[in-house]
Structures are given as C-alpha cells and as structure tokens.
C-alpha positions in Angstrom: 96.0 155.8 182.1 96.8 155.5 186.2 95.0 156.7 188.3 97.8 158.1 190.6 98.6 160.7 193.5 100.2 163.8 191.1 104.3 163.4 192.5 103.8 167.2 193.7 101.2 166.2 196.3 102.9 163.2 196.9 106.2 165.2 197.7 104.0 167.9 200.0 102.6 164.6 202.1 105.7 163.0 202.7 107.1 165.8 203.8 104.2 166.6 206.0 104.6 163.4 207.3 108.2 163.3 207.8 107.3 167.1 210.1 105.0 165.2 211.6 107.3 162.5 212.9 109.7 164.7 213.6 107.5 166.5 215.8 106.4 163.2 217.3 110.1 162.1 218.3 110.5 165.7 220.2 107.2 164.8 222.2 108.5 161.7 223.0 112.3 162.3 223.7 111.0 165.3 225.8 108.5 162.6 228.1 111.4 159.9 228.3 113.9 163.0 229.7 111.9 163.6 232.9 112.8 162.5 235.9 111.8 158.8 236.3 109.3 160.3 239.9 107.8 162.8 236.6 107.8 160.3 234.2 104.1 159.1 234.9 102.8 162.3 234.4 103.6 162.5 231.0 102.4 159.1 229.8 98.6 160.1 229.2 99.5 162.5 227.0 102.1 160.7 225.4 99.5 157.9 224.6 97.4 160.5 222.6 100.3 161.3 220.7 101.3 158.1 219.8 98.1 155.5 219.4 97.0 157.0 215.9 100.8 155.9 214.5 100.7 152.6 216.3 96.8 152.1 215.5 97.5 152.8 211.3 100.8 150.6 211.5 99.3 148.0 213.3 95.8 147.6 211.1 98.4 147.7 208.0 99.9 144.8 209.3 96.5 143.2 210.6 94.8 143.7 207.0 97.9 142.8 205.0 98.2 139.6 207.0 95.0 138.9 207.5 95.6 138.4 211.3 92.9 137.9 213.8 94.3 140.2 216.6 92.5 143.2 218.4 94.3 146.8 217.8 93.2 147.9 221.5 95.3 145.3 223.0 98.1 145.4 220.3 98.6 149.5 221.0 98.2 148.7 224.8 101.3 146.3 224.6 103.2 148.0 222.1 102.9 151.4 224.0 104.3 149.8 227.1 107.4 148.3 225.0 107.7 151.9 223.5 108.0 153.4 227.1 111.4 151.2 227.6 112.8 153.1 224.7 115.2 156.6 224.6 113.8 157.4 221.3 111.3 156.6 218.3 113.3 155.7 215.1 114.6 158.6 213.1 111.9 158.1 210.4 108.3 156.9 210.7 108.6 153.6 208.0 111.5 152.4 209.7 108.8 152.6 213.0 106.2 150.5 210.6 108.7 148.1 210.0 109.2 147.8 214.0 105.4 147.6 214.8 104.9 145.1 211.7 107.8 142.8 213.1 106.4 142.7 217.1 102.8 142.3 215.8 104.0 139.0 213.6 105.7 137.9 216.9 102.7 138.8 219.3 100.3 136.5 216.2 102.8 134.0 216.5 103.0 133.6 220.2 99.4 133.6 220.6 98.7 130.7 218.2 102.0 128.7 219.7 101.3 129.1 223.2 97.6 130.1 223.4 94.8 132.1 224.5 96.3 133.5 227.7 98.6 135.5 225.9 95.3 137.3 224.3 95.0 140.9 225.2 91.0 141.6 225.9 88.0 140.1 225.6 86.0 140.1 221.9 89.1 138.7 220.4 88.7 135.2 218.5 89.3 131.8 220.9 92.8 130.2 220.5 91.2 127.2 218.4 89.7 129.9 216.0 93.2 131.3 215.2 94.5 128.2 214.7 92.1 127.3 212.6 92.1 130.2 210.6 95.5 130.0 209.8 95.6 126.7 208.3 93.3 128.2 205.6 94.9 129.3 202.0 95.3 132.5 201.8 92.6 133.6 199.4 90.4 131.8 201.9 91.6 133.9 205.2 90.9 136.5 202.8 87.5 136.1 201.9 87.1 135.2 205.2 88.8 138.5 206.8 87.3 140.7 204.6 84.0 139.4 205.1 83.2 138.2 208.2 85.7 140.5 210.4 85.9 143.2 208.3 82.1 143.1 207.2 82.7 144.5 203.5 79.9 143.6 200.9 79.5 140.6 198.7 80.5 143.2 195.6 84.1 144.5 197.3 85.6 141.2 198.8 84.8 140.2 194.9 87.2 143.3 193.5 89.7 142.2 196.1 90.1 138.8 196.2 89.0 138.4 191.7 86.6 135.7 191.8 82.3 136.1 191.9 80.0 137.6 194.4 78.0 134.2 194.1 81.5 132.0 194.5 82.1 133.5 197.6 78.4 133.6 198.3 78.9 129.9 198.3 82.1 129.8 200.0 81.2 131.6 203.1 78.9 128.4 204.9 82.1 126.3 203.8 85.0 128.4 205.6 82.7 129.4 208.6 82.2 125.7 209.2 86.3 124.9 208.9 87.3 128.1 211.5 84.5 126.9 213.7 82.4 130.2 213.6 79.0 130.0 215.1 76.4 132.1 216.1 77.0 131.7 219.9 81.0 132.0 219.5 80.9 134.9 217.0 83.7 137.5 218.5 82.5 140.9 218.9 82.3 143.5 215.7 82.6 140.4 213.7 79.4 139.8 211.2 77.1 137.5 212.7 74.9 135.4 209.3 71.9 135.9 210.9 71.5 139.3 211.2 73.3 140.2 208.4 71.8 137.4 205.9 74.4 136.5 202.5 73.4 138.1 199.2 
C-alpha cells in the first residue's frame, strides 16, 4: 500500500499555496507601482517576501540537477532580474519553471565562460565544475549527496540503489577525478578528514 499525502490534505495545501502566491503577487505588484524615487524603499522588504520562494525553487533545481552552485548568490541574481519585472507569474509552478530555466542558464554560463561569473566566495573553482560535470550521473550523485550535501553512508545508499561499502569505495575514486582536496574543499562541503568514511 502507498504511502501517500490523503487527496483532502493535498487539496487544503495547494490551495494554501495557491493564497499564498496570490498574496505574494499583491506584495509585489504593490512594490513595482511606486514611484521609481519610492521604489528603493520597498525592496528590503520585498526581499523577505520573496527569498524563501526563490530559495525552495532554486535548491529543487540544485538537488534535482545536481549542480554545484551557491543559493545566496543564485537568490541575489535572480532577485535583481525579478525587480525588472511588472509582475510574478499568475501561479507559483509556472514561477518554478522560470527559476529552474535561469538557474540551468546561470550553471551553463559559469562552466562555459568561467569562474568570474561565480557569485561569492565558498563556491567550487571553475575546474571543479567542470570536472564534476563530466561525471555520470549516478557518480555526481553519490558525489552531491555526499560530499556537498553531507548525508550518511546509509541514505546516499537508498537514493542512489547500490551499497554503503560500494560507495564507501567509490568516494577516494570520484574525489580524486573532481580534484577535491583537503586544502581546496569549498566551504559546508564535507571535508574526509574530519568526517572519516564508514
């Protein structure tokens, strides 16, 4: 039997959700009305509105992709391309789909035209990326889930369907083909030393 979200409480969320965005849209129309001079006044506030929307959109796209980008500098950008805008889109997946498309592009444009276009510091080097990308993906996985997302031996196992041990072993391998060491190791990412394999 599935183990599923009963349709009535799924019904209640999305329309929670849909209020929610409608709400948001208001907020933001409202900002985008003022007077250009009035404008700046509203864009602190606006922010707090909008970075837990861009933040969940843009770590779905990070964590379905596997992408080695920072959400600080992805929200950043995206909320500066947002303030050239009338209006948010009428519904909030049609606003995922927007932020899943820009991010792709901004992952894109950093591999093909390099570090500079990196938004702070912590993020992985140019080469790193690169790197990382030519991997399989079961491979960026293991990798993603493990290194940069720093989940245990036991859940990268559930995710990915092979053995703790065979990724156990897999690890040294992969580290050695991104060109991960312990003096290059962006920050929040698990360093091997302090956080032994096992």
């Amino acid at each position: 039997m599935k183990n599923s979200i009963p349709e009535q409480l799924n019904s209640e969320l999305e329309q929670q959700l849909e209020v929610e965005w409608s709400e948001l849209c208001a907020h933001f129309l409202s900002a985008q009305e003022q007077k250009p001079s009035e404008r700046l006044n509203f864009f602190g506030e606006l922010f707090e509105h909008l970075q837990p929307w861009l933040e969940e959109s843009i770590d779905d796209v990070r964590n379905d992709n596997y992408l080695l980008l920072s959400t600080e500098a992805l929200v950043s950008y995206l909320f500066i391309l947002l303030l050239s805008r009338d209006q948010l889109p009428p519904a909030n997946c049609v606003f995922n789909l927007w932020i899943e498309s820009l991010t792709l592009s901004r992952a894109n444009k950093i591999i093909k035209y390099g570090a500079e276009l990196q938004g702070c510091p912590g993020e992985a080097p140019l080469e790193i990326q690169q790197r990382f990308n030519k991997l399989t993906k079961r491979q960026r996985a293991i990798f993603y889930l493990y290194i940069i997302e720093c989940s245990q031996l036991i859940e990268v196992s559930r995710a990915i369907g092979i053995t703790p041990r065979e990724i156990h072993c897999k690890i040294p391998s992969l580290l050695e083909a991104v060109g991960v060491d312990e003096k290059i190791v962006p920050y929040g990412w698990r360093r091997i030393s302090d956080n032994p394999l096992g």
